[in-house]
N, CA, C and O atoms as a CHARMM CRD file, in Angstrom:
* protein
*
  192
    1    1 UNK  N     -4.13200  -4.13900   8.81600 PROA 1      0.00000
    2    1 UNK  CA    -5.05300  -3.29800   8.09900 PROA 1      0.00000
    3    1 UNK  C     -6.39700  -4.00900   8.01300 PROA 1      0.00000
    4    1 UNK  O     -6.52900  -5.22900   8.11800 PROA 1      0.00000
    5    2 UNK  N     -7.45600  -3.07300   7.79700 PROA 2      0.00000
    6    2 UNK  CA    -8.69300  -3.79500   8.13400 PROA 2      0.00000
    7    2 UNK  C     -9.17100  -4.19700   6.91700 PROA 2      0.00000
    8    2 UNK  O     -8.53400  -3.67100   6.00400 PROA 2      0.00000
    9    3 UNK  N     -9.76800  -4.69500   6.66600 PROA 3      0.00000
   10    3 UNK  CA   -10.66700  -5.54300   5.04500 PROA 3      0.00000
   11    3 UNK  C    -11.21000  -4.37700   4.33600 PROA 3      0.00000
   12    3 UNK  O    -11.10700  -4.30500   3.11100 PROA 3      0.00000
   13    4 UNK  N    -11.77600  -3.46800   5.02100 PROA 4      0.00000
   14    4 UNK  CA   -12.35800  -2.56100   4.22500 PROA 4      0.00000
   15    4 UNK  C    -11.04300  -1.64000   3.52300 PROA 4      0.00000
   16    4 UNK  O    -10.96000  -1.29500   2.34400 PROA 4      0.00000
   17    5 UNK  N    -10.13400  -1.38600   4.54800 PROA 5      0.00000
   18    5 UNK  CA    -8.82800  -0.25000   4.07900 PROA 5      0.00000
   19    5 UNK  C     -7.63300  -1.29200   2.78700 PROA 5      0.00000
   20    5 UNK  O     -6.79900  -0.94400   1.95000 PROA 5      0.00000
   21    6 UNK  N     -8.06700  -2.37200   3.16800 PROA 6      0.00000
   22    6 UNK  CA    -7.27700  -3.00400   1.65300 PROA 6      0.00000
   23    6 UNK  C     -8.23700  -3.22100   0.60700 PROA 6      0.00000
   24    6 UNK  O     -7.86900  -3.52200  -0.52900 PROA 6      0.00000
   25    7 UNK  N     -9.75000  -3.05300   1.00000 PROA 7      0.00000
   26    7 UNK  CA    -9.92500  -2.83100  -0.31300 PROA 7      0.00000
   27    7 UNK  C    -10.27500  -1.49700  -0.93600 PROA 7      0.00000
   28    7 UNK  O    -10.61900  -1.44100  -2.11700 PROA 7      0.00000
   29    8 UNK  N    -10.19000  -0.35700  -0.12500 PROA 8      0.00000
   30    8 UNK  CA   -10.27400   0.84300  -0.98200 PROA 8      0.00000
   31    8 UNK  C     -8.75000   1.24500  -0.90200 PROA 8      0.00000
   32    8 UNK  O     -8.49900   2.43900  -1.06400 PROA 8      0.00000
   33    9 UNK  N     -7.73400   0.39700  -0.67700 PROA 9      0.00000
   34    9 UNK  CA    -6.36600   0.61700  -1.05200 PROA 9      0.00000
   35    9 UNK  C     -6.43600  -0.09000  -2.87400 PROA 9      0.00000
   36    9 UNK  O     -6.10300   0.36000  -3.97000 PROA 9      0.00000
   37   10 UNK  N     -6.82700  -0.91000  -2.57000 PROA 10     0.00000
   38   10 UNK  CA    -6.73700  -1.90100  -3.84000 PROA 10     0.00000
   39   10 UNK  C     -7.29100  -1.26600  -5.32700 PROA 10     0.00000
   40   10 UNK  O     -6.88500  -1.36700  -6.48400 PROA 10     0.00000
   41   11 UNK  N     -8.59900  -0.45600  -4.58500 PROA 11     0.00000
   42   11 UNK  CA    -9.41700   0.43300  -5.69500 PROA 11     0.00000
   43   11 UNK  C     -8.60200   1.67200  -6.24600 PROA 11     0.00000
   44   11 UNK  O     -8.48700   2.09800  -7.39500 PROA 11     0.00000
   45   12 UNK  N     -8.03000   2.14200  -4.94800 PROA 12     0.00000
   46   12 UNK  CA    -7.00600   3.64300  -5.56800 PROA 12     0.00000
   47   12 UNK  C     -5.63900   3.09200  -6.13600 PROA 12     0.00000
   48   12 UNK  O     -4.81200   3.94700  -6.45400 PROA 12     0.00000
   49   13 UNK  N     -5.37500   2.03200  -6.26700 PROA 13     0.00000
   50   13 UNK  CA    -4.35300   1.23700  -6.84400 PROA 13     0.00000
   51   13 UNK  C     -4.76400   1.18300  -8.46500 PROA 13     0.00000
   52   13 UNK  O     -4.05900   1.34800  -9.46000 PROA 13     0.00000
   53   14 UNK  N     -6.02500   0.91900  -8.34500 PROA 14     0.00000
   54   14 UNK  CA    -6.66700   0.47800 -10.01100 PROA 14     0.00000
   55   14 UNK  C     -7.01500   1.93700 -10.25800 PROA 14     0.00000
   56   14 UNK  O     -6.98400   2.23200 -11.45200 PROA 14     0.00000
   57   15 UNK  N     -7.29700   2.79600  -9.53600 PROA 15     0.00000
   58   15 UNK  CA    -8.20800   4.00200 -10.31800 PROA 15     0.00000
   59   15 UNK  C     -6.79100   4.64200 -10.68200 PROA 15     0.00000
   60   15 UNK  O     -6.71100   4.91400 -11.88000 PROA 15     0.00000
   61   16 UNK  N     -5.37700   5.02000  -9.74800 PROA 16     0.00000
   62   16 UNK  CA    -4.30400   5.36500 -10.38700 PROA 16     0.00000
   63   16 UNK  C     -3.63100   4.84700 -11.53600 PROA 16     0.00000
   64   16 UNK  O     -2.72700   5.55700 -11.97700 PROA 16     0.00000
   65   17 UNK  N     -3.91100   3.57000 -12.23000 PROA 17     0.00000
   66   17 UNK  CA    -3.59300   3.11500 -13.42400 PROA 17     0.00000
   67   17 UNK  C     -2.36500   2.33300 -12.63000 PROA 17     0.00000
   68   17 UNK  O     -1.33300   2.17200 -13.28000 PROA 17     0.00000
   69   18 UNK  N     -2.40700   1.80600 -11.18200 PROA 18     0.00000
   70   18 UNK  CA    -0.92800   1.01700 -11.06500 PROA 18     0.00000
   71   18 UNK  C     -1.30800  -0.51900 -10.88100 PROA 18     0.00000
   72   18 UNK  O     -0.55100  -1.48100 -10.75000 PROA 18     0.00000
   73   19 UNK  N     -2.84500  -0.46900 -10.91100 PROA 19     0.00000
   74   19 UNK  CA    -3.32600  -2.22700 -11.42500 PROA 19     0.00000
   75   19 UNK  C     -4.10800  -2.25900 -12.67800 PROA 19     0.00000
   76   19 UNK  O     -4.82500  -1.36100 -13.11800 PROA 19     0.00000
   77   20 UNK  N     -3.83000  -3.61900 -13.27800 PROA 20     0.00000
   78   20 UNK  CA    -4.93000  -3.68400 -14.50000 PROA 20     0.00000
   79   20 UNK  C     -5.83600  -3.54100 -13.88000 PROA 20     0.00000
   80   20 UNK  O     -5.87400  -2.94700 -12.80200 PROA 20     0.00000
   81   21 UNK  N     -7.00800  -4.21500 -14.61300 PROA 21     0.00000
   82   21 UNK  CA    -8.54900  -4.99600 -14.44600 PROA 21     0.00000
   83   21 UNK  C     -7.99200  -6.02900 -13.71900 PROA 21     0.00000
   84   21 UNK  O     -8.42900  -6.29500 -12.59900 PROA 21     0.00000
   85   22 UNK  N     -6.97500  -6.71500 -14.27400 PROA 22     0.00000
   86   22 UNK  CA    -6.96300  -8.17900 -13.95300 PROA 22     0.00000
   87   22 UNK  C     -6.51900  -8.51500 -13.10700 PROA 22     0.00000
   88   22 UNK  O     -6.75300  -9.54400 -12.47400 PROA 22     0.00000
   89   23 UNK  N     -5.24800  -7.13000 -12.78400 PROA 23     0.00000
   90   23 UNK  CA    -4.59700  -7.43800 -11.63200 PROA 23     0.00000
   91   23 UNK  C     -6.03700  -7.34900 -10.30100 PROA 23     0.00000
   92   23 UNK  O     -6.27800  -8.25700  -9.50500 PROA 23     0.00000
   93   24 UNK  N     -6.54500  -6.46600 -10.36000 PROA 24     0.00000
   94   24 UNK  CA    -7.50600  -5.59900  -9.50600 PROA 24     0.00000
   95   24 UNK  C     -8.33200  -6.78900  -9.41400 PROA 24     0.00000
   96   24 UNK  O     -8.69100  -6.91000  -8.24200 PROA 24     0.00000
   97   25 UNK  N     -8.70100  -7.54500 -10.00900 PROA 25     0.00000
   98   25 UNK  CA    -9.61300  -8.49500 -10.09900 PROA 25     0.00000
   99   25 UNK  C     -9.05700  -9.54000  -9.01500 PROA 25     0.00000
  100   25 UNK  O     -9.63300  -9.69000  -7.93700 PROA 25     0.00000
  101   26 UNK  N     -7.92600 -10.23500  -9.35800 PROA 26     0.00000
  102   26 UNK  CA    -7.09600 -11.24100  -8.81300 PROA 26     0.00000
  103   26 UNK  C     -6.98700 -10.67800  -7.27800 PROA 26     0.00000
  104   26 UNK  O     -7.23300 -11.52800  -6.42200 PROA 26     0.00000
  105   27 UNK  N     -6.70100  -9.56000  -6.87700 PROA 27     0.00000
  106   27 UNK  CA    -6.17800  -8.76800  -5.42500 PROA 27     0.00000
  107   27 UNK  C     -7.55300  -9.15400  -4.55500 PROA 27     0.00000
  108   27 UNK  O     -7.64700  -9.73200  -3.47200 PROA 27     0.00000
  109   28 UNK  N     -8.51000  -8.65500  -5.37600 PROA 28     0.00000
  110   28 UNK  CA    -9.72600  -8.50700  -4.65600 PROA 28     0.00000
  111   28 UNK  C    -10.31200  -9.96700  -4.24300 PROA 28     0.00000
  112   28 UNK  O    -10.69400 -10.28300  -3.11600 PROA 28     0.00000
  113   29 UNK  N    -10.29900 -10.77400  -5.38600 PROA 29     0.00000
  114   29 UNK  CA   -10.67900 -12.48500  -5.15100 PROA 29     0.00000
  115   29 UNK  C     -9.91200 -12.84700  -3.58900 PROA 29     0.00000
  116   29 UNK  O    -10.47000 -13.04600  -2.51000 PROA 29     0.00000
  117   30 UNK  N     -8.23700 -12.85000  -3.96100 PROA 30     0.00000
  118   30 UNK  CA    -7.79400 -13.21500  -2.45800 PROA 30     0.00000
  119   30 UNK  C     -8.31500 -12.70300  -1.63200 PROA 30     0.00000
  120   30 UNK  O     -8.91300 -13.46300  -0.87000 PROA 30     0.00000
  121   31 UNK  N     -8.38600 -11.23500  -1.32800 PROA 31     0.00000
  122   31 UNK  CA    -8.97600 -10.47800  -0.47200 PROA 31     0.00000
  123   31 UNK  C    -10.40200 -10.97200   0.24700 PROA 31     0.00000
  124   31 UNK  O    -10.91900 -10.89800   1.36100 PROA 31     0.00000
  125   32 UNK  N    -10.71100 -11.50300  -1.02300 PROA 32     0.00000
  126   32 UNK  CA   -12.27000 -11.73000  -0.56000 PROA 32     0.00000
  127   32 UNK  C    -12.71000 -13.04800   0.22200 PROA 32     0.00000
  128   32 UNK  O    -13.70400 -13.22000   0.92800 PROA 32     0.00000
  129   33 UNK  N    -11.36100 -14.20100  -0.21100 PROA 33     0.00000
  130   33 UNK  CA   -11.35600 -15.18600  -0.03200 PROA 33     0.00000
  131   33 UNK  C    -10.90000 -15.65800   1.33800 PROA 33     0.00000
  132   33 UNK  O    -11.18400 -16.74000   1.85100 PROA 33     0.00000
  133   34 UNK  N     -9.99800 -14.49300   1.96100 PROA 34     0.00000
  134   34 UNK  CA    -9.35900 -14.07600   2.89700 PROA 34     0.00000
  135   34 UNK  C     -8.25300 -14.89400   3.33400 PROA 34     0.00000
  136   34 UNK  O     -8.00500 -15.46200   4.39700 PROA 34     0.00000
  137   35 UNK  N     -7.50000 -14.77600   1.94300 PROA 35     0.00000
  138   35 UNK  CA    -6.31700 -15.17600   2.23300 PROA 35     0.00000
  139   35 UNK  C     -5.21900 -14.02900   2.67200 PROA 35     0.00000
  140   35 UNK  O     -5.57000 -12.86700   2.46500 PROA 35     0.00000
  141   36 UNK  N     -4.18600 -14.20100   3.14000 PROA 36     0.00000
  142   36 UNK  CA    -3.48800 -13.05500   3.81200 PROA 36     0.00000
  143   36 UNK  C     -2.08900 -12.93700   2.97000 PROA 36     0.00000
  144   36 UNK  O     -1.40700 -13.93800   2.75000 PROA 36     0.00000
  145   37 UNK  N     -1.72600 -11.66400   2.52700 PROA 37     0.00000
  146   37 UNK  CA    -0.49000 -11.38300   1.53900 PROA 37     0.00000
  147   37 UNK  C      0.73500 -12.55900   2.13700 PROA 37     0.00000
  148   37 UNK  O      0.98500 -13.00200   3.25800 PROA 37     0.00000
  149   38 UNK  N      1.33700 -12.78900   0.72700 PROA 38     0.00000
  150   38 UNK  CA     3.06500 -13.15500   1.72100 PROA 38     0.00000
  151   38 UNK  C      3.65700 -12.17700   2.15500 PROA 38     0.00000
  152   38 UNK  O      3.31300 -11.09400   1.68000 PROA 38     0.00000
  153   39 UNK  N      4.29100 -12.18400   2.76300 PROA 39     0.00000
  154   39 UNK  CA     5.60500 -10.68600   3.24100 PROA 39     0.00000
  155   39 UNK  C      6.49200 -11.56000   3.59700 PROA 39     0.00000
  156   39 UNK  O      6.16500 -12.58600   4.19400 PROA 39     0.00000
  157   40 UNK  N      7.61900 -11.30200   3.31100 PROA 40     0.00000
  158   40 UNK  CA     8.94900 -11.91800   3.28300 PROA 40     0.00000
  159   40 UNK  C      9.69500 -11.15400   4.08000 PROA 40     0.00000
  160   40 UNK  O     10.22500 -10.16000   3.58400 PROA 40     0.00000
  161   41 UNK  N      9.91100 -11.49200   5.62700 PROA 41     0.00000
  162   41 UNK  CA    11.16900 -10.39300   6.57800 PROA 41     0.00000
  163   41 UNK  C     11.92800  -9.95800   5.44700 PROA 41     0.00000
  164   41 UNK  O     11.92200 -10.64000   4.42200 PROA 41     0.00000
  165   42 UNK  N     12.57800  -8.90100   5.52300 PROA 42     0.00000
  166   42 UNK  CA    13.98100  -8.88800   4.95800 PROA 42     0.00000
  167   42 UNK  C     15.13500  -9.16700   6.48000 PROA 42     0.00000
  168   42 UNK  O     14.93000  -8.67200   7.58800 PROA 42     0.00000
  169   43 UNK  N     16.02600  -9.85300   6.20200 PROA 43     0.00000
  170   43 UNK  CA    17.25200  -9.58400   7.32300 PROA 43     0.00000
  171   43 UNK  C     18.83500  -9.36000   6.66500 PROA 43     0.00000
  172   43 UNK  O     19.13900  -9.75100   5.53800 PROA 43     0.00000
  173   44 UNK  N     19.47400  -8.87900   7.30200 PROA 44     0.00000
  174   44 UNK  CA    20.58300  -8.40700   7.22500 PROA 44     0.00000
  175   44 UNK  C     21.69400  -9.76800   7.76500 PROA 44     0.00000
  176   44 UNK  O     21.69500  -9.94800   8.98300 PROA 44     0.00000
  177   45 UNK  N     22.25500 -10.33800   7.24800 PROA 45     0.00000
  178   45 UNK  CA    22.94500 -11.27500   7.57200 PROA 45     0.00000
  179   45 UNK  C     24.33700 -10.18000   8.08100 PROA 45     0.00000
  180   45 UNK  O     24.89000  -9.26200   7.47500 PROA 45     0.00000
  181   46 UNK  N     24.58900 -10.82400   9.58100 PROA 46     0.00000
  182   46 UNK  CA    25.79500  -9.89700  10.04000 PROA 46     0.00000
  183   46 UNK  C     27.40700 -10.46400   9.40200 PROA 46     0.00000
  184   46 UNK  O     27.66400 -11.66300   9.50600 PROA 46     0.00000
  185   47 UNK  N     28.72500  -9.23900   8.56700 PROA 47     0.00000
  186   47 UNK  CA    29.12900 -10.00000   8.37500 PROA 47     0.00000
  187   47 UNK  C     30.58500  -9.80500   9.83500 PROA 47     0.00000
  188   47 UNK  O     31.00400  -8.73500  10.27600 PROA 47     0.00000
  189   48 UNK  N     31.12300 -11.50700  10.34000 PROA 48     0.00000
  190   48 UNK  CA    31.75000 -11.46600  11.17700 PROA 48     0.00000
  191   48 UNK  C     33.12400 -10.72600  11.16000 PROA 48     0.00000
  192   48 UNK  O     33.82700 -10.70500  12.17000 PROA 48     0.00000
């Protein structure tokens, strides 16, 4: 996703009431700082 689409993701996140201020604040700093989210694979451990 491009810099601009996470941050008017980030804004309709705060304008829907599903971030504080603070959260919204904190999202945007990384963002800005350009650090990149964690994401954690999920995997399915097979069982034998």
């Amino acid at each position: 996703m491009s810099f601009a689409s996470e941050l008017e993701n980030l804004a309709s996140l705060w304008d829907r009431g599903d971030l504080s201020q603070a959260e919204f604040e904190k999202a945007k700093e990384r963002l800005l700082s350009g650090e990149v989210p964690e994401v954690s694979p999920t995997t399915e451990k097979s069982q034998p």
